[in-house]
N, C-alpha and C positions, 0 to 999 in steps of 0.2 A: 271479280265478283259482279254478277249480275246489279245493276242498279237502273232506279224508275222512278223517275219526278211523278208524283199523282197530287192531283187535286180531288181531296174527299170533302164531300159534303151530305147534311145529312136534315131534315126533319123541318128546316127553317129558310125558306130563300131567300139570299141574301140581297140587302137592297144597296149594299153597295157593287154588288155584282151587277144586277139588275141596270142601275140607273147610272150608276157610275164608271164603267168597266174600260179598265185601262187594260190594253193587252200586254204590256210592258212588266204586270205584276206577273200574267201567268205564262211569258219566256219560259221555252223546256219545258215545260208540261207532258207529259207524253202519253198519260192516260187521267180518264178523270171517274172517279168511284163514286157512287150512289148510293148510299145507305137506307134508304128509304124515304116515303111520308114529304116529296116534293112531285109540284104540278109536273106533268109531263111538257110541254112547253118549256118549262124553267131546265130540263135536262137535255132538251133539243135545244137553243138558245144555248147552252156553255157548250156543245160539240163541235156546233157551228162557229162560235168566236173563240174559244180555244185553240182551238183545229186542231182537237187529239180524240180517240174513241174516247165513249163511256160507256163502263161495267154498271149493270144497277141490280141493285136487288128491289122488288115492291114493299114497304113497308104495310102497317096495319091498314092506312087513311089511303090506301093507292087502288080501291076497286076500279074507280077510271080503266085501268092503265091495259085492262082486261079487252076493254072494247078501241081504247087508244093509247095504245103504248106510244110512246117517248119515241121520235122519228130520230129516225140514225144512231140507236143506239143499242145494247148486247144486253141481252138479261141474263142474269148470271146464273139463275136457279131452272136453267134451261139448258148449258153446256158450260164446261171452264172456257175461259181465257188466257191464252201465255203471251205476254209482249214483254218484249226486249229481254226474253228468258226466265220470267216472275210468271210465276201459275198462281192464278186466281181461282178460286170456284165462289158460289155464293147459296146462302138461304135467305128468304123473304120473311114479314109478318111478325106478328107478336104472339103470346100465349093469350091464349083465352078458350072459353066454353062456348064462344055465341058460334053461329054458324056462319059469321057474314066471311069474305072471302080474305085471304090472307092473316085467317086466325087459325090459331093451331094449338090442338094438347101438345104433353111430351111424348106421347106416346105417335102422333102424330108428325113428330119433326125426326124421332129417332127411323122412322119408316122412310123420310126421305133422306135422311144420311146414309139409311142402307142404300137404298135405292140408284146412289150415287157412288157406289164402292168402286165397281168395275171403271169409271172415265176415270176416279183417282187412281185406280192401277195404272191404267194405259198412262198417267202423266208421271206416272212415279213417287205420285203425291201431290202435297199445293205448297206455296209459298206463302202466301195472303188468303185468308177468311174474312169473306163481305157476307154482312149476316147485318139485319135492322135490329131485332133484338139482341141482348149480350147475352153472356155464356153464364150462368146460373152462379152470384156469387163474385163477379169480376165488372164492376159497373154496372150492376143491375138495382131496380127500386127495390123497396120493403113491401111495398103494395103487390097484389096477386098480379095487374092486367101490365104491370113494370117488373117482372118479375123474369128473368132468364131462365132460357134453359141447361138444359141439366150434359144435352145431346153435346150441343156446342162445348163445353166446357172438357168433353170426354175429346172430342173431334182436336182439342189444344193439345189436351196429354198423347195424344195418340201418333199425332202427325208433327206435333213442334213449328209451327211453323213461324215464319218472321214476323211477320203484322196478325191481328185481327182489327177488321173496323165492323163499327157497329153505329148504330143514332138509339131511336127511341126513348131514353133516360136522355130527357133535356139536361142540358149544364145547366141550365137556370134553375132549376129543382135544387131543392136544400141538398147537399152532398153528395151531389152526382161529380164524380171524376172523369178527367179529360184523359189522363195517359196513367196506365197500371201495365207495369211489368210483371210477368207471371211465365218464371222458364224462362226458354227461350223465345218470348212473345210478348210482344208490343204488343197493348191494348189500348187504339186509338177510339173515344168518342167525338164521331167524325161531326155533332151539333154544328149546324151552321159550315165553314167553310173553313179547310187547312190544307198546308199544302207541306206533303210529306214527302222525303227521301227513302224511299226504299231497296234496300238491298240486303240481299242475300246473299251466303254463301254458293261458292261454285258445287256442282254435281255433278256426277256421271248422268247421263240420256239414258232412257231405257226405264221399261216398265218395273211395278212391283207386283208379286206374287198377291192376286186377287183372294184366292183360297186364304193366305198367312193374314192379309189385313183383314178380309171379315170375319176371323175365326177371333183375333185382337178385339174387334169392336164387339165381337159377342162377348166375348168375357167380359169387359171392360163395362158392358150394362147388364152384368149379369145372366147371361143364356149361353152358357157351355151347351 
């Protein structure tokens, strides 16, 4: 079976990472995940002393990242990623009305999961979901602007895949959860810094029929 040491982090830079960084803790490392709403410096800085890529998605608080993105490192809501055989894809941002950047309706994120149908064919799907905000109902707030989507949560049922990480829903909020099982899916809130083992089942190579999964995800929101 495919497996991949990652270090995910999300929403909080760590000051023990920062000031105290022993490279001994992050041995094996082999990719490191970005959930959002961290300085781009703080994500060049772990690529660089890790010395493993990072995946990021831009969280709500990442307009920076437009004009300077995070040096050496792979935006996810731009192409997947597969290492050491785990396909990644990723979405950025939170729900909201305003128009500043990396805010989104639902109608709005389901436009970019379409949009992204054909690269999950060509991979035959994903293994891991990097999204900042969670899936509507699986670690998400009560509150409207903590509030998940509805997209992602169909993106779980639809595809199964092994992890989703997400940030956004700080742990330090009254009953925010760190790990929910749902299917066959890990629902890590990546708050702050973890370091997870991932692996998945083996696969055959090869694509899936683009026509059958977007015709799945129309249904699945309702547009036969």
């Amino acid at each position: 079976m495919p497996t991949v040491k990652a270090l995910v982090v999300a929403d909080e830079e760590s000051k023990y990472i920062w000031d105290h960084f022993d490279r001994s803790v992050f041995a094996g490392v082999d990719v490191i995940i970005s959930c959002g709403d961290l300085k781009a410096s703080y994500l060049s800085f772990l690529t660089t002393m890790v010395a493993a890529p990072l995946l990021y998605v831009p969280g709500n608080h990442d307009s920076k990242y437009l004009l300077h993105p995070p040096e050496g490192c792979d935006d996810l809501t731009e192409k997947m990623h597969v290492i050491k055989g785990v396909r990644f894809v990723g979405f950025g941002g939170c729900q909201s009305m305003s128009p500043k950047p990396f805010h989104y309706t639902e109608g709005e994120v389901v436009k970019q999961v379409a949009g992204r149908m054909p690269e999950i064919a060509r991979h035959g799907g994903f293994d891991v979901l990097v999204t900042h905000a969670p899936a509507a109902g699986l670690g998400d707030g009560t509150d409207a602007f903590h509030r998940g989507f509805i997209a992602y949560r169909l993106l779980l049922d639809q595809f199964r895949p092994a992890f989703h990480f997400h940030g956004h829903q700080h742990t330090t909020y009254g009953g925010a959860k760190t790990r929910i099982k749902y299917d066959n899916t890990v629902i890590i809130n990546a708050y702050g810094y973890q370091i997870v083992d991932i692996t998945v089942p083996e696969r055959k190579p090869g694509r899936t029929s683009y026509i059958k999964m977007r015709y799945e995800w129309r249904v699945r929101n309702g547009r036969k």
